[in-house]
PABABA-101961 format. One record per residue (C-alpha): x, y, z. Coordinates in Angstrom, 1 decimal, decimal comma. Example, Ala and Ser with C-alpha at 12.3 -4.5 7.8 and 13.67 -1.06 7.14 Angstrom:
2
       u       v       w
    12,3    -4,5     7,8
    13,7    -1,1     7,1
end
This chain:
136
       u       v       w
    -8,6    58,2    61,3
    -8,6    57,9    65,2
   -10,1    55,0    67,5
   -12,6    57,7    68,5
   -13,8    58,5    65,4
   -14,0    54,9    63,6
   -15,4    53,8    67,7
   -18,2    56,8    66,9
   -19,0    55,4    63,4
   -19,1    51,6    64,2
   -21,8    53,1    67,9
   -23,8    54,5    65,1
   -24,1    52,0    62,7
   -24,6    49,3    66,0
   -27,2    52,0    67,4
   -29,1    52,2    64,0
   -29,0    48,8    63,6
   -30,9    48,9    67,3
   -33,2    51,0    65,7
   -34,2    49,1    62,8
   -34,1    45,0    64,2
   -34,7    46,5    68,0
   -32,1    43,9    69,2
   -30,7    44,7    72,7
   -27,2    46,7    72,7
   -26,0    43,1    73,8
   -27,6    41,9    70,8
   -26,4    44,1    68,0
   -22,8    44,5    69,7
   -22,8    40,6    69,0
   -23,6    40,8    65,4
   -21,5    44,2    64,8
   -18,2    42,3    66,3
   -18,7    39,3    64,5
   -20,1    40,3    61,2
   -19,5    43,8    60,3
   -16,5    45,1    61,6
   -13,7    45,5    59,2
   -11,7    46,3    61,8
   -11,3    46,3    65,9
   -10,0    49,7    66,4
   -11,9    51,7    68,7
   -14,4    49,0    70,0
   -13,5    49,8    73,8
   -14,9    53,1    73,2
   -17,5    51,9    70,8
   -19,1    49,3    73,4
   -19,0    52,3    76,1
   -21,1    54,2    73,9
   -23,5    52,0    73,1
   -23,7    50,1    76,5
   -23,9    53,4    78,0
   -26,5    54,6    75,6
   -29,0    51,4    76,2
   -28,8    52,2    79,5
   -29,7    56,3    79,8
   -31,5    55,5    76,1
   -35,0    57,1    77,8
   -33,1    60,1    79,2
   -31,3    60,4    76,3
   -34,5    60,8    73,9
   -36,2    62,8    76,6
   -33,5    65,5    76,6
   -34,0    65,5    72,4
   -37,5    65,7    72,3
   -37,1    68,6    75,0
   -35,2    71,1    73,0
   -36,8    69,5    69,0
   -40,4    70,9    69,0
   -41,1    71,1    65,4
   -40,0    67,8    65,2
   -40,8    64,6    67,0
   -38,1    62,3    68,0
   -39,8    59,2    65,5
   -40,0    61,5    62,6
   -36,6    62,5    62,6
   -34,4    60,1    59,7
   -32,8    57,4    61,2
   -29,3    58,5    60,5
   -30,4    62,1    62,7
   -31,7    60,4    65,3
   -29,0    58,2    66,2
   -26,5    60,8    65,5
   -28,1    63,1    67,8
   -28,4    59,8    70,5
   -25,1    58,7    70,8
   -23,9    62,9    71,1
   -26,3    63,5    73,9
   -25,4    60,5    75,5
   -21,6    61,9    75,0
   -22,6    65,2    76,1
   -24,0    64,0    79,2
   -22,2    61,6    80,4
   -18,5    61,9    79,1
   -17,5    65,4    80,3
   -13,8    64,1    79,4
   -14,9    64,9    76,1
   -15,4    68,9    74,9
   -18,4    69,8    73,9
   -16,9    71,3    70,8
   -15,3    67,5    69,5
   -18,4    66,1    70,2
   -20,7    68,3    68,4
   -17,6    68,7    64,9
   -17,6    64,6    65,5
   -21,9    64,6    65,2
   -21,2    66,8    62,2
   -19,0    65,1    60,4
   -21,0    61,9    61,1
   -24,3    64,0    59,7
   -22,2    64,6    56,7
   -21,0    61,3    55,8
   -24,0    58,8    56,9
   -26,8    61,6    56,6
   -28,6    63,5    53,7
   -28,2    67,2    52,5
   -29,6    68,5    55,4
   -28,4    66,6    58,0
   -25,3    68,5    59,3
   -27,0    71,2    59,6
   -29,5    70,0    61,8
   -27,6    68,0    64,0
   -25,4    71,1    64,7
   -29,0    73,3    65,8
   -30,0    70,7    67,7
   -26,7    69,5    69,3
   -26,2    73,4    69,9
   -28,6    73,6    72,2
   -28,5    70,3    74,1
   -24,8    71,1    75,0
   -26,1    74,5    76,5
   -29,1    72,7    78,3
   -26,6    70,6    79,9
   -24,3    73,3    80,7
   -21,5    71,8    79,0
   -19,1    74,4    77,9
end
């Protein structure tokens, strides 16, 4: 597995655990580092994401809740919600990145951490963010 990828899982485990305790990204990088991680790999990139995250996390949920409207943002599952967070944030602000890695990364994500449905949705909604944003 790539630094990328295990730096994408260890962002969304750090940004759920965000969501839950609603620690700072400061906060829950601390406890992450120290306590969780089995490993180091990838934690340049996974500190980008999540430092970079905390600080367009309003734009970021704004730009979901645009393009969701049968669903609101605080309804969504955990798992979905931080999912689709941490791609919008690499959507929008890492244009390094293709949209198309980020959105099979999301997936694959959705598939392991989320429930039946979750790829699916992710995809849809991902899908359309990437085209609101004009990332091709």
């Amino acid at each position: 597995m790539g630094s990328r990828r295990k730096g994408r899982e260890a962002a969304l485990q750090i940004l759920f655990q965000i969501d839950v305790s609603e620690h700072s990204a400061e906060q829950a990088l601390r406890n992450y580092w120290a306590t969780l991680a089995a490993t180091r790999e990838g934690e340049a990139f996974t500190d980008a994401l999540v430092r970079g995250w905390w600080d367009a996390r309003e734009d970021v949920d704004e730009i979901i809740r645009n393009v969701s409207q049968h669903w609101r943002i605080e309804r969504m599952t955990r798992v979905d919600r931080n999912i689709l967070r941490l791609a919008t944030y690499e959507l929008k602000a890492l244009p390094e990145i293709p949209r198309r890695v980020t959105l099979n990364e999301a997936v694959e994500l959705a598939k392991r951490f989320g429930a039946e449905g979750s790829a699916g949705f992710v995809n849809g909604v991902l899908d359309r963010i990437a085209t609101d944003l004009g990332k091709e």
